[in-house]
C-alpha positions in Angstrom: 0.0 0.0 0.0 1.8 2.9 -1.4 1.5 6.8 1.0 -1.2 8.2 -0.6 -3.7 5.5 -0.6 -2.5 4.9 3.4 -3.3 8.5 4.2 -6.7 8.3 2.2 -7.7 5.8 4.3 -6.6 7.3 7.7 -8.6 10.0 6.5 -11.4 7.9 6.0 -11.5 6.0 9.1 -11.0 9.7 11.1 -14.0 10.9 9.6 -16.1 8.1 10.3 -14.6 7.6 14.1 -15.8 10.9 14.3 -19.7 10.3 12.9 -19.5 7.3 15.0 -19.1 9.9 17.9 -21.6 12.3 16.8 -24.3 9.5 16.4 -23.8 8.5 20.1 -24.2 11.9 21.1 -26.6 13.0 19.1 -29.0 9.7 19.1 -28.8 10.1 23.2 -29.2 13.8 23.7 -30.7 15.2 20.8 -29.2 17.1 18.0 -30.3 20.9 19.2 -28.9 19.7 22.9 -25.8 18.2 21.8 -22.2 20.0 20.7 -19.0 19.8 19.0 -17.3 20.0 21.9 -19.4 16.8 23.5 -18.5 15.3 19.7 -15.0 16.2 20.2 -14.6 14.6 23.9 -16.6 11.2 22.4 -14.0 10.7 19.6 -11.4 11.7 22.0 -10.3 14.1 19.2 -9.8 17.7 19.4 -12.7 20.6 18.6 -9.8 21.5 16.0 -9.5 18.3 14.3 -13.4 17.9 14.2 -13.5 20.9 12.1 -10.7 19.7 9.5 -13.3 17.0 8.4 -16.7 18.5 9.1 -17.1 22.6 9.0 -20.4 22.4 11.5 -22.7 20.6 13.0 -25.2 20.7 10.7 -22.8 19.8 8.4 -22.3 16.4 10.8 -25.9 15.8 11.0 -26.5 16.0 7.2 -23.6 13.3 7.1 -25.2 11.2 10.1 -28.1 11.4 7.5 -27.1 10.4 4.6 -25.3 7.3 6.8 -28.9 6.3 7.5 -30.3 6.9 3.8 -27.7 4.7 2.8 -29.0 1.8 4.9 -32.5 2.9 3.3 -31.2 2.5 -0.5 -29.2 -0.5 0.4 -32.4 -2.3 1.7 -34.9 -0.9 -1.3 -32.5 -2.6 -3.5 -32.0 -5.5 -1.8 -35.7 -6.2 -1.4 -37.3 -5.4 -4.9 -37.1 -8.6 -7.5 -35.9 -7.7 -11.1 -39.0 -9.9 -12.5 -41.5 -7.9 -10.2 -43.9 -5.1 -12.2 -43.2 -1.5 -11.2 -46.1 -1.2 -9.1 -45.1 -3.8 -6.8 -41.4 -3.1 -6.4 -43.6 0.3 -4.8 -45.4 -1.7 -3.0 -42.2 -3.7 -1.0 -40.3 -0.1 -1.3 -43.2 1.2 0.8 -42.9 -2.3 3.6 -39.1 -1.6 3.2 -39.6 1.8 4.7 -41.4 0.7 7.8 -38.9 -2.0 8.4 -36.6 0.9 8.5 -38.5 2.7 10.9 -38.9 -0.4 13.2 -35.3 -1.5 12.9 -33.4 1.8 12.5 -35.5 4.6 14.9 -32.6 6.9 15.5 -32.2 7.4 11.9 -35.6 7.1 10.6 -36.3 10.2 13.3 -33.1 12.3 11.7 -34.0 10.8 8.2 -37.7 12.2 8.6 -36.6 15.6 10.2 -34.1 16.4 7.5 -36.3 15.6 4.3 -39.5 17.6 6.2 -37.6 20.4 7.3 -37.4 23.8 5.5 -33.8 24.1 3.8 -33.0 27.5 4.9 -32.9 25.9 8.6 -30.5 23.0 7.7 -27.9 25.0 7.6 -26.7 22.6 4.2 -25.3 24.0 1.3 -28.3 23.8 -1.5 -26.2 22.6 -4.2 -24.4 19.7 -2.1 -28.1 18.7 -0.8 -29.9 19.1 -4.4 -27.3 16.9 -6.0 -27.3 14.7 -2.9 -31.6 13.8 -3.6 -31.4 13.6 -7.4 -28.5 11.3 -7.5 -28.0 9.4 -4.7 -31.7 9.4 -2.2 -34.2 7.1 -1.8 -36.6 8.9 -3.8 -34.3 7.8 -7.1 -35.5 4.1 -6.4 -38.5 5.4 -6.2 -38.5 6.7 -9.5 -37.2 4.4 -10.9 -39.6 2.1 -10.1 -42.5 4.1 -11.2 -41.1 4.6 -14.6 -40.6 1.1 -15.1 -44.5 0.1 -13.5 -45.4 2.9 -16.2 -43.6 0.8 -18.9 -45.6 -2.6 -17.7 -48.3 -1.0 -17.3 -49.1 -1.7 -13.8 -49.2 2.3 -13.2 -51.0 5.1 -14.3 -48.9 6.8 -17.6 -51.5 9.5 -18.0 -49.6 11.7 -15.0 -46.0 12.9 -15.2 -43.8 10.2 -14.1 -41.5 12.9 -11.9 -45.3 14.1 -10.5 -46.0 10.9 -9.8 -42.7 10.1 -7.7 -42.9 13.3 -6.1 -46.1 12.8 -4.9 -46.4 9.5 -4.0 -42.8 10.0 -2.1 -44.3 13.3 -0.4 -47.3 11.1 0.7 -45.2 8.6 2.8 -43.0 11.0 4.5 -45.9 13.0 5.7 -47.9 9.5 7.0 -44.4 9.0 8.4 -43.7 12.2 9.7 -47.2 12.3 11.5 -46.5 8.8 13.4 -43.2 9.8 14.1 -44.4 13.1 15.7 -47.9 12.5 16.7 -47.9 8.6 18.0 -50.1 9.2 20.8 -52.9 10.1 18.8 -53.0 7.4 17.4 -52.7 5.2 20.7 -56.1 7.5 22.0 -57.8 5.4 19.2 -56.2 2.3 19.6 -54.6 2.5 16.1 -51.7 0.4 15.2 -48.6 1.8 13.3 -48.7 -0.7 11.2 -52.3 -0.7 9.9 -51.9 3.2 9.2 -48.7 2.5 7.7 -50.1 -0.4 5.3 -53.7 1.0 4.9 -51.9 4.4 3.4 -50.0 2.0 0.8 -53.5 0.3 -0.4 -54.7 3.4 -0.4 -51.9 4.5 -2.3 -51.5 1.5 -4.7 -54.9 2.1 -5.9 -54.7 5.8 -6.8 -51.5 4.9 -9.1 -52.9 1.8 -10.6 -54.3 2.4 -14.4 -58.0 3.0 -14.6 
């Protein structure tokens, strides 16, 4: 292994010794109540050093993010079948997402809170965001998968395929987002998660299914 490559990944362990930290703190104490400096003593690194890698905390939180997102893509792919029609690769997409939000809570909470919130308060630079959700999110399985249940024909093709993904992606994070946020409303009624959850895909399913 010559320098270079040795040094590259130094680097690269550094930087995720240091999300490692972040995720303890932050997962335990909550990102608006946590600090670099409580990052810093977890990785046993310096405030100094944090900043070489990271320029904020926001900036750590978006990475912390996109860690969890990653999980998200890798188990989309991993559960959609090559010879299954476009609408229901959708379908075990949308189960897929509330595995995630059974199996991964921490990050299905900072997952939900970064794609809901307003972009202005993420403190994110736009263009490393935008090129971050049109390249590399969740949402471009999603698409995916409606373009090709547009080419079976197991969904609708009379509505704009990118309207279509938008919308139907829009729809889960806000059924998400209102479970995530707003759990005890549903215990008043004695409503499982799960039968929201799975009701709103039927529901769903049957809105993007041709006429």
């Amino acid at each position: 292994m010559g320098i270079t490559e040795r040094k590259e990944r130094e680097k690269e362990q550094r930087r995720n010794d240091i999300l490692n930290a972040a995720e303890a703190v932050f997962f335990k104490k909550g990102i608006d109540f946590s600090s670099m400096d409580e990052v810093a003593e977890k990785a046993e690194l310096s405030k100094g050093t944090l900043y070489l890698y990271f320029k904020s905390k926001e900036d750590i939180r978006f990475a912390v993010f996109q860690r969890g997102a990653g999980i998200l893509n890798k188990l989309m792919q991993q559960n959609i079948q090559v010879d299954q029609s476009g609408k229901d690769q959708l379908i075990s997409l949308g189960n897929t997402f509330i595995t995630f939000s059974l199996q991964h809570t921490d990050y299905f909470k900072l997952f939900i809170e970064i794609q809901t919130s307003n972009m202005e308060n993420l403190n994110i630079g736009k263009d490393a965001f935008e090129n971050y959700i049109k390249n590399q999110s969740p949402i471009t399985i999603v698409q995916r998968c409606v373009i090709k249940g547009m080419k079976d024909g197991s969904i609708r093709n009379d509505i704009p395929e990118s309207h279509m993904t938008a919308t139907l992606w829009s729809q889960m994070l806000g059924v998400m987002a209102v479970i995530n946020n707003h759990q005890h409303l549903f215990d008043i009624f004695d409503i499982k998660v799960d039968d929201i959850l799975r009701t709103h895909l039927e529901i769903a399913q049957h809105g993007a299914i041709p006429r």
